[in-house]
C-alpha positions in Angstrom: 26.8 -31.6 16.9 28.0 -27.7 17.1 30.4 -28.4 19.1 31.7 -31.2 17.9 31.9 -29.1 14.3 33.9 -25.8 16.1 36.7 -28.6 17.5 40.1 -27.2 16.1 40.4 -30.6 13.7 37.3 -29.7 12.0 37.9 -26.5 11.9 41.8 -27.9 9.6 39.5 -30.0 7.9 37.1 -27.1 6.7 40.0 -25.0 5.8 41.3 -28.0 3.7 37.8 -28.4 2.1 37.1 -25.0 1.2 40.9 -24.3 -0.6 40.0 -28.1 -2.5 36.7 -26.1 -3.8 38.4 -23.1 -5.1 41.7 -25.3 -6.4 38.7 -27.4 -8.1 37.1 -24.7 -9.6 39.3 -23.0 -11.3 41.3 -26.0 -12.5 37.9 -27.0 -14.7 38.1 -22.7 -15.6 41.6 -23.4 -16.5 40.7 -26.5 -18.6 38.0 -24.6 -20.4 40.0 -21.4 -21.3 42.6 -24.0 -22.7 40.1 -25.5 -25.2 38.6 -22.6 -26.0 42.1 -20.6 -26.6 44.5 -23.4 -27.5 42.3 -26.4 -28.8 40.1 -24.6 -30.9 41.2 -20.8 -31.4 38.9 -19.0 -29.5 38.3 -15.5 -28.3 38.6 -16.0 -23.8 35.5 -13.7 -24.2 33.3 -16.9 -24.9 34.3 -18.4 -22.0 31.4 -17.5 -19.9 28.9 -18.3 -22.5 30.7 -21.9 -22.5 31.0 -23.1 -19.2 28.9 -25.6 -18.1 26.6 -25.7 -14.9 27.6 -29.0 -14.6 30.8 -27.9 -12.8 28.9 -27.6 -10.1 28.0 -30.9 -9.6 31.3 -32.0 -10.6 33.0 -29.9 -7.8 30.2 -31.9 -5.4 31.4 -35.1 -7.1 35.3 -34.7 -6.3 34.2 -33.7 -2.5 32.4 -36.7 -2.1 34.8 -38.8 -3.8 37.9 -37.3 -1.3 35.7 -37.9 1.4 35.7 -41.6 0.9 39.2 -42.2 -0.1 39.9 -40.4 3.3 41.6 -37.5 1.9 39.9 -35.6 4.8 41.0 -38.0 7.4 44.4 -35.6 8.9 45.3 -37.5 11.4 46.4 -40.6 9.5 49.9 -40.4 8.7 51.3 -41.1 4.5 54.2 -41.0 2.5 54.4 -38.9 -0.3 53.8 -41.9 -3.0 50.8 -43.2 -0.8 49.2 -39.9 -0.9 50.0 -39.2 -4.7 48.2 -42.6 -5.4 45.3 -41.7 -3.4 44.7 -38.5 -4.7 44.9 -39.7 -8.4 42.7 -43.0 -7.6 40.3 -40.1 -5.8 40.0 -37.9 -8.6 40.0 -40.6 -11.4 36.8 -41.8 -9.5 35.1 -38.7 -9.4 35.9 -38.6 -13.5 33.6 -41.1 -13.7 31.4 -40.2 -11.5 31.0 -36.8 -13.8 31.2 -39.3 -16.7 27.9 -41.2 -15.5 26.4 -37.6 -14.7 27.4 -36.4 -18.9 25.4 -39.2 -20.0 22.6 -38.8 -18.2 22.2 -34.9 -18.8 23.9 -35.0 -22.2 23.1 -31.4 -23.3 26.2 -30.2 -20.1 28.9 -33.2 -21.2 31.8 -31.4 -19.7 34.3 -33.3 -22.9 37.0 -35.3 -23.3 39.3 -32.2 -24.0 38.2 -30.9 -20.9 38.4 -33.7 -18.4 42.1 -35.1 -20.0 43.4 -31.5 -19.0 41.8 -31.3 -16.1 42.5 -34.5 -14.8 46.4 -34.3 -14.4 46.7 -30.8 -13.5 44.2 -31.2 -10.5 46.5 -34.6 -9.2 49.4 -32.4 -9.1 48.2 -29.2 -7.5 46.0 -30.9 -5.3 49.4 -33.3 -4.4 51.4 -30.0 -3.7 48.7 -28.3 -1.7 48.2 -31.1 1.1 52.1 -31.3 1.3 51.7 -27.8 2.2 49.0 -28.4 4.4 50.9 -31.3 6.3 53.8 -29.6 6.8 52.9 -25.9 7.4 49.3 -25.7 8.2 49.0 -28.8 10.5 52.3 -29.2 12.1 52.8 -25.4 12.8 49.8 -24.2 14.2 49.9 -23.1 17.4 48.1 -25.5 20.2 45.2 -23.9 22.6 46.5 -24.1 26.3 44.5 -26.1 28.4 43.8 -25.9 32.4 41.6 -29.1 33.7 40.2 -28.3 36.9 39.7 -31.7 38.7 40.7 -34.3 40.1 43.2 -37.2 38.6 40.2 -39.7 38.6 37.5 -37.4 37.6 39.4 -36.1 34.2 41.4 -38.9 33.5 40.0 -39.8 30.2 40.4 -36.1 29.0 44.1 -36.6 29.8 44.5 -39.9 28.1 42.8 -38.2 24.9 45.3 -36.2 24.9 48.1 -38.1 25.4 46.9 -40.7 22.6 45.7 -38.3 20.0 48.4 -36.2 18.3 45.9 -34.0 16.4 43.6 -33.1 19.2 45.3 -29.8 18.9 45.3 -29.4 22.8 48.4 -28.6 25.2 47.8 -30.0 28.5 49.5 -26.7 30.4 47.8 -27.3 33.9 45.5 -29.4 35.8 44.2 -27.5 39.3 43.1 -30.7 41.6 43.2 -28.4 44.9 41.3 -25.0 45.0 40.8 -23.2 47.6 38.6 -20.4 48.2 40.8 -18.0 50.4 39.9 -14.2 50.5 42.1 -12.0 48.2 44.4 -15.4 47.4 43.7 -18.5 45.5 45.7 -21.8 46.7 46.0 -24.4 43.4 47.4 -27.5 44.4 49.1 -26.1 47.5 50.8 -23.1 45.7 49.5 -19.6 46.1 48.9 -18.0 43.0 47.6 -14.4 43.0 44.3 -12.8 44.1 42.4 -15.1 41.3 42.6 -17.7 39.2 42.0 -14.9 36.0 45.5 -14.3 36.7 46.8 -17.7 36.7 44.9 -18.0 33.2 46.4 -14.8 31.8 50.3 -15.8 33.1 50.0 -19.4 31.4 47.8 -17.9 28.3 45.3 -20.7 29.0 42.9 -20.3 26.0 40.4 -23.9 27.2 39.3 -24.7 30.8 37.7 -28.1 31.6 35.6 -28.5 34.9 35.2 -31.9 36.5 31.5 -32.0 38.7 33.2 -31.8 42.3 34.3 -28.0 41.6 30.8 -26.8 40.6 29.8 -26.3 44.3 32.6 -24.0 44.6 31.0 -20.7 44.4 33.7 -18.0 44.1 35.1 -20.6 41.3 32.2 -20.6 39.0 32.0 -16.8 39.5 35.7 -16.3 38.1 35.1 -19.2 35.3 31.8 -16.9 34.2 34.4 -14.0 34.0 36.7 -15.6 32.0 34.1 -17.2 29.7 32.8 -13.5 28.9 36.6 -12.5 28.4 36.8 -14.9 25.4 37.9 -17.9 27.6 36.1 -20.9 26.4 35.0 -22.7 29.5 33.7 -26.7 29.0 32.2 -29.6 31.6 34.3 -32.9 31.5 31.1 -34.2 29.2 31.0 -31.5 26.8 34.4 -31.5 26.4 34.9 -35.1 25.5 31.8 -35.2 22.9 33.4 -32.5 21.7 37.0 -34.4 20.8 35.7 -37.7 20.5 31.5 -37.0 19.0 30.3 -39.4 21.5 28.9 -39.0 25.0 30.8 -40.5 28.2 28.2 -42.5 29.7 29.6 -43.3 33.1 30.4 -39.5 33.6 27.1 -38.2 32.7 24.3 -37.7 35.4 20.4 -37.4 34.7 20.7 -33.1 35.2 23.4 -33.6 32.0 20.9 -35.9 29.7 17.9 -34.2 30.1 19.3 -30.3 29.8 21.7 -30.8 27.2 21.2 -30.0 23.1 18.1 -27.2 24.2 18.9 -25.7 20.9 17.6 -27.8 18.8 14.2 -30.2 19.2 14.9 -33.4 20.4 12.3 -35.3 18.2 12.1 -33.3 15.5 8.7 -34.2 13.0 9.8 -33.0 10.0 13.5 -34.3 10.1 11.8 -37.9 10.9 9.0 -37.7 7.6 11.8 -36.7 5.0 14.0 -39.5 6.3 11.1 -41.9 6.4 10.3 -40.6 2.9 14.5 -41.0 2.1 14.3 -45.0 3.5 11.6 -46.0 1.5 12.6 -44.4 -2.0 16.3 -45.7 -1.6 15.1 -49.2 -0.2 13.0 -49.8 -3.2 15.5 -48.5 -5.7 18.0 -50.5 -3.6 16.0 -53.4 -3.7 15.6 -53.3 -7.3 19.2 -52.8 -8.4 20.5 -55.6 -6.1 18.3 -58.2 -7.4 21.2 -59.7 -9.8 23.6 -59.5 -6.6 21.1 -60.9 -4.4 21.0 -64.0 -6.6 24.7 -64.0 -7.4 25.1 -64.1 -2.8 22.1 -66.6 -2.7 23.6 -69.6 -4.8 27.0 -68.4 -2.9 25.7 -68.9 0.3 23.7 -72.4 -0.7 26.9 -74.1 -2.3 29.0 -73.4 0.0 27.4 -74.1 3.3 24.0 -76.4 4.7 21.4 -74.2 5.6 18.8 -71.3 4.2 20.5 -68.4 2.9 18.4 -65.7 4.9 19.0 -65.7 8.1 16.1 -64.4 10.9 16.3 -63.3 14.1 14.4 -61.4 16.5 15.6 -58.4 17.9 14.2 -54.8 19.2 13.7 -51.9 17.4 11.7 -49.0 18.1 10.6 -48.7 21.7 11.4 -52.2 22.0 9.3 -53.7 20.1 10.3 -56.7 19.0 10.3 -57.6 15.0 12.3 -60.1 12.4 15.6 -58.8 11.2 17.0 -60.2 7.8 20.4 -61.1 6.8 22.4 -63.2 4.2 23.5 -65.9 6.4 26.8 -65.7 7.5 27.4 -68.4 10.1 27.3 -72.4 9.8 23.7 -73.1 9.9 21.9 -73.5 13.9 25.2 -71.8 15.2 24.4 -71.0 19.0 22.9 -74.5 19.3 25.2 -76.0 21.9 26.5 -72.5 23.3 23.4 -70.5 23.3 23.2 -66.5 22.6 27.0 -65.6 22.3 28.5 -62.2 20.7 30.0 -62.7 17.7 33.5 -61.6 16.8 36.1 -60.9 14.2 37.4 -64.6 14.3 34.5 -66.1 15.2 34.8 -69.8 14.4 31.0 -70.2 13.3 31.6 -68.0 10.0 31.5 -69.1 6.8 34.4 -68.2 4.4 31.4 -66.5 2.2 30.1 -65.0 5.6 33.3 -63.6 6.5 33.8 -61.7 2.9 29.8 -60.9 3.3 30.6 -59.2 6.6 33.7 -57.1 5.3 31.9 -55.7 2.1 28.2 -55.2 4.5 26.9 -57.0 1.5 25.2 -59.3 4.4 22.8 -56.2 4.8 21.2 -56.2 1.8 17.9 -58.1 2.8 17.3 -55.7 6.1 16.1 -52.8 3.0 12.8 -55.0 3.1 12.8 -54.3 6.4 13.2 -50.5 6.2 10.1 -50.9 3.5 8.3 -52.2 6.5 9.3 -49.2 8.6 10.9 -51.8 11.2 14.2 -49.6 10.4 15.5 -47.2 9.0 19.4 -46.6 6.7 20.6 -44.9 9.8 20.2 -45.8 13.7 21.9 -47.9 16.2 22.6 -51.6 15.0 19.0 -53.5 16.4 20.1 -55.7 19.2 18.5 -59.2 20.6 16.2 -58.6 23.3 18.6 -61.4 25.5 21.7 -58.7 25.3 19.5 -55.8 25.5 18.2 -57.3 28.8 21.5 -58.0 30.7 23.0 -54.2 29.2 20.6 -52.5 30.5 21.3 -53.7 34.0 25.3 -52.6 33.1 25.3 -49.8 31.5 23.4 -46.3 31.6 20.9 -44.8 29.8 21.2 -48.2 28.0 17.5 -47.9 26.9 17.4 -44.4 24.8 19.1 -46.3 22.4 15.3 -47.7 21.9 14.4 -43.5 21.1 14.9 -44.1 17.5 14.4 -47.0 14.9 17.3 -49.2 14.3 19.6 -49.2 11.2 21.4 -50.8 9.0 24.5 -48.4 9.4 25.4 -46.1 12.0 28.0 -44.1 13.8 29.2 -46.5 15.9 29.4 -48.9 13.2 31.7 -46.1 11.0 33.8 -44.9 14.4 35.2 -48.2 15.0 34.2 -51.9 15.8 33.6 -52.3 19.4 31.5 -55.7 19.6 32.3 -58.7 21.3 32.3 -57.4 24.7 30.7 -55.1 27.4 33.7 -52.5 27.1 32.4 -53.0 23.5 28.9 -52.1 24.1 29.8 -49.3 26.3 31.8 -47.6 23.2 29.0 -48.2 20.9 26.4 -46.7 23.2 28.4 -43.6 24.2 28.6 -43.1 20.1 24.8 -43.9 19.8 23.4 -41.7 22.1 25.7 -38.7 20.7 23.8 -39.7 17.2 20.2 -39.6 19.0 21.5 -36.1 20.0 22.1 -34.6 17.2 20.9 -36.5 14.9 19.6 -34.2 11.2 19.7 -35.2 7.8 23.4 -33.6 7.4 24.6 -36.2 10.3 22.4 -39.0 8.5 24.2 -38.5 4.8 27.8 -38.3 6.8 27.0 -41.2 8.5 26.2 -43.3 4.7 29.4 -41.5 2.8 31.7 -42.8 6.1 30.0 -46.4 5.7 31.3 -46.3 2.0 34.6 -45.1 3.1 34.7 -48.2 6.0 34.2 -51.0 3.7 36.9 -49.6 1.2 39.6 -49.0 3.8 38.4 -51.2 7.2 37.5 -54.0 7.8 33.8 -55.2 8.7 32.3 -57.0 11.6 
């Protein structure tokens, strides 16, 4: 997960964050100096006798809030009006959401005074500040130089990253597929270049090297690459590399040496991380539980009138270390659907949905019954999506590492589900695991609570399975 967090897009994306705190901030100190000056004829002195710790929390609430409208997201492309309309849709729902917080703490209501200046100001300077951003922060930074050293076939998905993702904020300067190790001259790709490839690095001001597998036998080469790594060079294998633009792991390019050596910093099956989210799933299910029971009846006549059949839907699939257990749904397809075509992925357009299933599946709202089985401890809010044991059984003979997906309980969201939807297929399957098994990696209670805001964020502005 560190090195997915160092990747030169987070690193925009924190510096966007932290100037939204301060721009935050200091609009509510702005607010408050107003009422106390202009509103009701204070002394400024009394402003730090005034201001209200729930600024704090309000700060917190507008971060979340841009989070989910995808004010964080830099790589998608908007027009001025389109962003002006998100940003005031994004800040009017964190007013709210400091609205809900006044009432229930009272005794720190920030006021109305305070929130209708605050309000319009922030929407503007917050408009003029990613216009900045956009033009001169994103588009004029200067691009790391990057030398692959490998093959065309062994690399080839790094290249096409880069060739399909404008903001990876990599320039693809080189790529040595020949190296020779000649005394006092290195050969790359037929051309002599100098007595070393340190050198060739410092004439094309190569800042990132990538290493494909069939050049780690090369001695002399990994003795130059350990060179340049101490001379502020940062050096990556093809797997690191792509988990670090893409935060998943590429399966077919792995080997056993890379699963079982990787992510030493940090315990693989950590026992306190697992008791507070086991604590986390079982308060939240029960509230959750609780709070839905109106929707739950509201879906439940839905479902019934509009389609034969019983409105929860159960299937067996696997969960933790296989073990088999009864997953619960809203129903969502025409009632004994794989009768005549037996066990079938299900699709976007799949004919068997429902018109109530298909506006179920969008909102996730279909999920609602699995919190009893998080209560049960069968799963948990976050995990890989649980899987029948009849696909499990013919992926696992496909794919790779297939069954550490079984490491961890299943969930209800995950990140494959909020990186994109990849069912439907193998090719499918292969995406979801390589996303999976970079959760099981790094996997904390920071990745777990980014993984839940994203799912908020994916049934506002994608669509569902």
């Amino acid at each position: 997960m560190n090195v997915f967090l160092r990747s030169p897009i987070k690193k925009k994306q924190y510096v966007l964050l932290v100037v939204d705190v301060l721009i935050i901030f200091f609009v509510f100190v702005f607010a408050y100096a107003f009422r106390i000056v202009v509103y009701e004829g204070e002394n400024i002195n009394v402003l730090s006798a005034r201001f209200s710790w729930l600024v704090l929390l309000a700060v917190l609430l507008h971060l979340v809030s841009f989070y989910i409208f995808e004010l964080y997201s830099i790589d998608i492309k908007r027009s001025g009006v389109n962003l002006f309309s998100l940003i005031t849709i994004a800040v009017l729902f964190a007013v709210g959401l400091i609205a809900i917080a006044g009432y229930i703490f009272p005794q720190a209501r920030l006021g109305r005074v305070i929130v209708s200046i605050h309000t319009p100001v922030l929407i503007t300077i917050l408009f003029l500040w990613r216009r900045f951003f956009y033009a001169v922060v994103l588009r004029k930074s200067p691009r790391n130089n990057l030398l692959l050293i490998g093959s065309d076939c062994s690399l080839k998905e790094i290249r096409n990253l880069l060739e399909r993702y404008r903001m990876v904020d990599y320039n693809l300067s080189a790529v040595i597929c020949d190296y020779k190790d000649n005394p006092g001259l290195i050969d790359i790709n037929g051309v002599e270049h100098g007595p070393s490839l340190e050198s060739f690095v410092k004439k094309s001001r190569i800042r990132t090297i990538v290493m494909a597998d069939e050049f780690k036998k090369s001695s002399r080469l990994k003795r130059e690459l350990i060179d340049l790594k101490f001379a502020g060079i940062e050096i990556y294998d093809m797997p690191t590399f792509y988990k670090k633009l893409t935060a998943k792991i590429p399966v077919l390019h792995i080997g056993d040496d890379w699963v079982l050596f990787s992510n030493q910093d940090k315990s693989f099956n950590p026992a306190v991380y697992l008791k507070l989210k086991r604590i986390m799933d079982v308060v939240f299910a029960g509230a959750g539980l609780v709070l839905s029971v109106p929707l739950f009846l509201i879906i439940a006549l839905a479902v019934r009138l509009t389609s034969r059949g019983p409105v929860i839907f159960r299937q067996q699939r696997l969960g933790l270390n296989e073990r088999p257990f009864t997953l619960l749904k809203f129903r969502t397809m025409v009632d004994d659907a794989e009768k005549e075509t037996g066990p079938r992925w299900s699709s976007a357009y799949d004919p068997r949905i429902t018109r109530v299933g298909r506006f179920l599946r969008k909102t996730r709202l279909d999920e609602i019954p699995q919190l009893v089985n998080i209560l049960r401890g069968e799963m948990s809010f976050v995990g890989p999506r649980p899987i029948r044991k009849h696909f499990a059984e013919q992926l696992e003979e496909w794919l790779p590492y297939y069954r550490l997906r079984f490491t961890v309980k299943p969930g209800i969201t995950g990140w494959a589900q909020v990186r994109g939807d990849y069912a439907g297929s193998v090719e499918g399957q292969l995406k979801k695991l390589e996303y999976d098994l970079f959760y099981i990696q790094n996997r904390s209670m920071f990745l777990d609570l980014f993984i839940i805001l994203k799912t908020a964020q994916t049934v506002l502005f994608r669509r569902g399975q």
